[in-house]
Phi, psi and omega in degrees: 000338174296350205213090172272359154212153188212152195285046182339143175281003156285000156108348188264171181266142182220178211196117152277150212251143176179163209288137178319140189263142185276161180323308182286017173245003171306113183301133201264005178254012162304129205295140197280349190263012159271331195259358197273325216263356172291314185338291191325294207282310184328310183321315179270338126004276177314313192274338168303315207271332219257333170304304196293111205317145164303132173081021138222179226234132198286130170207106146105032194100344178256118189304193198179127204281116160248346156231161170260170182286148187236163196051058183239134189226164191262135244104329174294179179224069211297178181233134182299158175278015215229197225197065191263125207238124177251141166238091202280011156282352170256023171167172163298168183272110198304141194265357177150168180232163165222139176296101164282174105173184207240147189258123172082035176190147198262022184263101174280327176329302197307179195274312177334315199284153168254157191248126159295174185276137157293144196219094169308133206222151193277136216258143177120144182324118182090026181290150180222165176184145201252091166272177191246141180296194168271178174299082197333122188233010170202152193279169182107175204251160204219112191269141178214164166211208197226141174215122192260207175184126163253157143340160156082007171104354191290171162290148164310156187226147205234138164223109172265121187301113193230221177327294201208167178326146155219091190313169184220022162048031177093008163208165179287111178277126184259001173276356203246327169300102147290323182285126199213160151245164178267117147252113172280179198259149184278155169271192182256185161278128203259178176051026163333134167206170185193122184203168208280148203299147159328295222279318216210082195278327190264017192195008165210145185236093139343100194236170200213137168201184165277130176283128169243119200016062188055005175314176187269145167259123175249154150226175189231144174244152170189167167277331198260165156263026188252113176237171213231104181316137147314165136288138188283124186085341161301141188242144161226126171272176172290103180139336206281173178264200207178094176065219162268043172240189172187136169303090170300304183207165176189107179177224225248318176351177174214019194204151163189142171268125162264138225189160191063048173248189233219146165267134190082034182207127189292132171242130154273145195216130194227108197258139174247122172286152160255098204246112198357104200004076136258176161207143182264180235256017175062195181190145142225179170229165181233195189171131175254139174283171176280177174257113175017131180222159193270116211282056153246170187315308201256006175066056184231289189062042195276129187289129186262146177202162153329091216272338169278172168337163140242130193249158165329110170124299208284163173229163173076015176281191188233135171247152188206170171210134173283163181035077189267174182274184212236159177226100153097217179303351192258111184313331202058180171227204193186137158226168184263162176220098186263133162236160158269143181037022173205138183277031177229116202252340169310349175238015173257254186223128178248160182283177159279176179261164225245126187318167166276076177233148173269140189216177190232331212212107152282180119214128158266138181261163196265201166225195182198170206300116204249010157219157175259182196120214174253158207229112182242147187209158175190174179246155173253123183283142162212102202246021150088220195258121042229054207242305207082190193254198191084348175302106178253165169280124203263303199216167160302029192242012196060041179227168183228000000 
């Protein structure tokens, strides 16, 4: 027991087998730098695992993903949740990643699957970065995984997402991508409205809505109530057409005039939200503009005739309407329309017309009367191309 290992004198080792030495007799001149470096690692283990956020788990160097992104609508370009950690003690130093993936399906291998933007990434140990996938360009759930680039000339390394990372040595195990997301359908714009312009009743509508959960708006305009869906991914402006509809606006607004419209005539209106050119399946309304109105004051626009008799024969007298209205800058003009015995005076005779002037008083004179009985009469409006004729005066109210 004095000697539990001794030298033999050919230079080899020899050991007595003897009853276990209790703790306090362990001998203290052992060199203590056989025992540091497990120490060291164990240390640097603990401190490793102690680092790393809850739930996730170290696998080649890598934060390994417990979740995908939530509150994806189509059109976003979500940015992954996850916490990805390079450690340049398990390989060389990355030069950056792309997010793949694919909707309704888990083969990212196929042409079908999308590439996120690359996103360059800084080489050294704990670096961490959340890149972003591609653009959701269809509603449905969406499978994804990860593809890196290292320095020094390596190949890309493919990681598909299960438990934890799993490398794939440069192709996709396409049984292992697990990890998926929800792309919702965008919602519509809501508190729709539409009413006829202050200023301009027979030729602009004012319309108003709501933003849904703050997206951009397009609306469409038409005569018909049949509109023709966007493309999905397609940018459309102000002006472009759409089916037989045509785009009036698109932005961030909550308001718009709608203008250059035709008087007496129903426009339908079809508002979309908009996610960098997605659209959601839209809502409309429709609004008839008014008809021309006479801009005096007191609203009578009370029609003038002849206060004396009219006998067989006479001619040249002056029939008139006060003020009349204006459609946009254009004054219109007015002629008289005299019938006999029948209250559709559109089919009797007409003056000439009177110029495009603004005035507070048209009048036109008659021509003349070859019979007696009653006489029914009225005027006619006319503001040209793209208006036309036809506007008639009904009553003493300002109204056509």
């Amino acid at each position: 027991m004095a000697n539990d290992l001794s030298r033999a004198k050919n230079g080899s080792f020899c050991c007595d087998v003897n009853r276990p030495r209790r703790i306090s007799e362990a001998r203290s001149d052992l060199a203590p730098a056989r025992i540091v470096p497990t120490s060291l690692l164990l240390y640097f283990v603990m401190a490793l695992c102690a680092w790393l956020p809850l739930g996730f788990q170290a696998n080649a160097g890598w934060a390994s993903l417990v979740s995908s992104p939530t509150g994806v609508y189509l059109g976003d370009t979500p940015q992954m949740p996850f916490l990805w950690v390079d450690n340049t003690a398990f390989g060389d130093p990355r030069n950056g990643m792309n997010v793949v993936a694919r909707q309704g399906s888990q083969n990212l291998a196929s042409t079908a699957a999308r590439t996120g933007a690359w996103l360059a990434a800084n080489s050294g140990a704990g670096q961490s970065h959340r890149p972003f996938a591609p653009q959701a360009t269809a509603t449905g759930v969406w499978y994804w995984g990860l593809m890196a680039e290292y320095q020094g000339g390596s190949p890309y390394k493919r990681y598909a997402v299960s438990s934890g990372w799993v490398e794939m040595s440069g192709s996709w195990n396409t049984g292992g991508v697990v990890m998926s997301y929800n792309v919702q359908a965008l919602g519509n714009p809501t508190s729709l409205n539409g009413s006829a312009n202050t200023d301009h009743r027979a030729t602009r509508i004012d319309l108003t809505w709501s933003k849904w959960s703050g997206r951009d708006v397009m609306v469409v305009r038409s005569t018909s109530s049949n509109f023709t869906a966007p493309t999905q991914g397609s940018t459309y402006n102000s002006g472009n057409t759409l089916g037989s509809g045509t785009v009036i606006y698109r932005g961030g607004a909550t308001s718009v005039t709608s203008t250059g419209l035709l008087p007496n005539t129903t426009y339908y209106y079809r508002f979309y939200s908009e996610n960098f050119s997605y659209y959601s399946s839209g809502a409309q309304i429709s609004q008839t503009t008014e008809m021309p109105r006479a801009r005096n004051t007191d609203g009578n626009a009370n029609p003038q005739q002849p206060s004396a008799t009219i006998y067989l024969g006479d001619s040249g007298l002056t029939f008139g309407l006060d003020s009349w209205g204006t459609i946009e800058s254009n004054f219109g003009r007015a002629r008289l329309w005299l019938r006999h015995n029948n209250a559709d005076v559109s089919g009797g005779t007409s003056s000439d017309w009177t110029g495009f002037v603004d005035v507070n008083n048209k009048t036109r004179t008659s021509g003349t009367f070859n019979q007696t009985g009653t006489w029914y009469w009225g005027f006619e409006t006319g503001y040209g191309s793209p208006y036309g004729d036809g506007f008639w005066y009904k009553a003493s109210n300002a109204s056509w």
